[in-house]
C-alpha positions in Angstrom: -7.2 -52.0 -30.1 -7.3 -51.0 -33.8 -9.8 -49.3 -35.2 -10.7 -49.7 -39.2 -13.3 -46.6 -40.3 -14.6 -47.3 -43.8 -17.0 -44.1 -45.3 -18.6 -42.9 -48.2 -21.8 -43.1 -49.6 -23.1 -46.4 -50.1 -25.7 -45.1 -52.6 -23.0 -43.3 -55.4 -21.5 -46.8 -56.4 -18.0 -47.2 -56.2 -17.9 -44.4 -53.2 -19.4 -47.1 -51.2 -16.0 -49.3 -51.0 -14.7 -47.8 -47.7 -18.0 -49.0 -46.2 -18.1 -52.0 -47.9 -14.2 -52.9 -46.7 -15.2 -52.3 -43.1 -18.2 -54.3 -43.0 -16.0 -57.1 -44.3 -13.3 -56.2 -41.4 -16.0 -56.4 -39.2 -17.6 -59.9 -40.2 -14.1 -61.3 -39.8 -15.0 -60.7 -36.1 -11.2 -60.2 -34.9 -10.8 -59.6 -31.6 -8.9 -56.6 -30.7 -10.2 -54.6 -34.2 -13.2 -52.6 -34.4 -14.4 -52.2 -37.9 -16.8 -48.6 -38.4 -18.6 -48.1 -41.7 -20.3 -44.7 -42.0 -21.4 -42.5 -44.6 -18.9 -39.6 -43.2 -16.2 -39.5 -40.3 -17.2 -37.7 -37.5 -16.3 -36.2 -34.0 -18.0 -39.0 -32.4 -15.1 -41.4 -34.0 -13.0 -39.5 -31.5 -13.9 -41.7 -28.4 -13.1 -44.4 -30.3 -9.7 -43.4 -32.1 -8.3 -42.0 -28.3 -8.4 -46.1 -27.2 -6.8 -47.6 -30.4 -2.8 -47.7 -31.2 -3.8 -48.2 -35.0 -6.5 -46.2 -37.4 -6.8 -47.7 -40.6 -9.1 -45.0 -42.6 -10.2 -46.0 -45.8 -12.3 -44.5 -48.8 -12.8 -44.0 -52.3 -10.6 -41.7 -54.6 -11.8 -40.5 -58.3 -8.7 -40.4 -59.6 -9.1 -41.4 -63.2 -5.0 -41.7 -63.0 -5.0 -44.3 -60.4 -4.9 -48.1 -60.6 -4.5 -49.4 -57.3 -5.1 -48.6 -54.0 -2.8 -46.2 -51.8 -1.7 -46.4 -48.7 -0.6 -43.2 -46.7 0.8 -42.9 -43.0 -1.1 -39.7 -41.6 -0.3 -37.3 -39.3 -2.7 -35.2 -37.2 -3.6 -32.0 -38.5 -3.0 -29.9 -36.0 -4.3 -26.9 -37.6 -7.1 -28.0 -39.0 -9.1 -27.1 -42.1 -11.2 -24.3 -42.2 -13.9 -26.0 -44.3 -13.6 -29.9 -45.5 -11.9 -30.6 -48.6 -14.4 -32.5 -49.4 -18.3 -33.5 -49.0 -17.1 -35.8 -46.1 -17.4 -33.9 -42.8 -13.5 -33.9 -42.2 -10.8 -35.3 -43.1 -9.0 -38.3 -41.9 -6.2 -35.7 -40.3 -8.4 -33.3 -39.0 -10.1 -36.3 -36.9 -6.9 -37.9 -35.7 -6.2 -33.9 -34.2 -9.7 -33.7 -32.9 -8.8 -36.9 -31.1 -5.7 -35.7 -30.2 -7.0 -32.0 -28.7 -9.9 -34.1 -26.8 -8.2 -36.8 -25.7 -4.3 -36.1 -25.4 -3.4 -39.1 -27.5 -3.9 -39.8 -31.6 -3.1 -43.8 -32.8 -0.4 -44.3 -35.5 -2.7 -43.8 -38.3 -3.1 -45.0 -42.8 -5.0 -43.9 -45.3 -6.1 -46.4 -47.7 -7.9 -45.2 -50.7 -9.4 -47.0 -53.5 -9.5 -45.9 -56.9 -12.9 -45.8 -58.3 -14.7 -44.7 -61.6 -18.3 -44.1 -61.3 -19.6 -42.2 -58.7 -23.1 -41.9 -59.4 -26.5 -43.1 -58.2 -26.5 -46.7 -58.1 -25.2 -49.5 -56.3 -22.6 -51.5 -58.5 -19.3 -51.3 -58.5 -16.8 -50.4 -61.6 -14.5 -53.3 -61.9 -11.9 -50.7 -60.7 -13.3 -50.1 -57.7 -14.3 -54.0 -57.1 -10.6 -55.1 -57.6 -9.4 -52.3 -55.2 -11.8 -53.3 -52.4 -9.4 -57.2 -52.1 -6.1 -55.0 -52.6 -7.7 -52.7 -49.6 -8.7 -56.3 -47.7 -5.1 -57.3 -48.1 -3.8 -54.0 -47.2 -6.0 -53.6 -44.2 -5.1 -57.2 -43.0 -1.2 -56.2 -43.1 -1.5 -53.4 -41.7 -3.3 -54.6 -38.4 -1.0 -57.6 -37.9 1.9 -55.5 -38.2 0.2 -52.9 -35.8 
């Protein structure tokens, strides 16, 4: 199985692409991939990542600098983070070591952030942040067939 987690919050615009790329993951309907879109990762993502062999994590980046869309292999934090790095409950690595300590296993895991530049109240998307959301499709779609 592979798992594709999406988060951020889907009322600060262009924060909202990782949800909005895993609800399209998940309206493809591919068996074998579960698609999660939640405001913030949390330990109950756990019992999920210990049954996949892929994570595909993605989310939103202010970065006025970037253009396109990263993509990161991750590795389990094994020491994690005394406090998050930011407003998200934990961070993509701190979740795959949760997994790990729970479970005894962590999947090969990415990071795919999308650049975006407005993060404020509202629901639109910055052009930005709209063209990032097809590279993350794309990216999301090679990643899990290569997987």
């Amino acid at each position: 199985m592979k798992v594709v987690i999406g988060y951020g919050s889907t009322l600060h615009s262009d924060d909202a692409v990782g949800c909005r790329v895993a609800e399209i993951v998940q309206a493809w309907q591919w068996h074998e991939v579960l698609a999660i879109a939640t405001p913030q990762l949390l330990p109950e993502h756990a019992a999920a990542l210990a049954q996949a062999e892929l994570a595909v994590f993605v989310d939103a980046i202010d970065d006025p600098e970037a253009n396109g869309c990263g993509i990161d292999r991750l590795i389990p934090n094994l020491v994690p983070d005394a406090a998050p790095a930011s407003n998200h409950f934990s961070s993509p690595q701190n979740l795959l070591a949760l997994t790990h300590k729970l479970f005894g296993v962590a999947p090969m895991a990415y990071q795919v952030a999308i650049p975006g530049r407005n993060f404020g109240l509202g629901f639109g998307l910055s052009s930005v942040a709209a063209h990032g959301i097809e590279t993350a499709l794309w990216a999301v779609k090679g990643l899990c067939a290569a997987g």
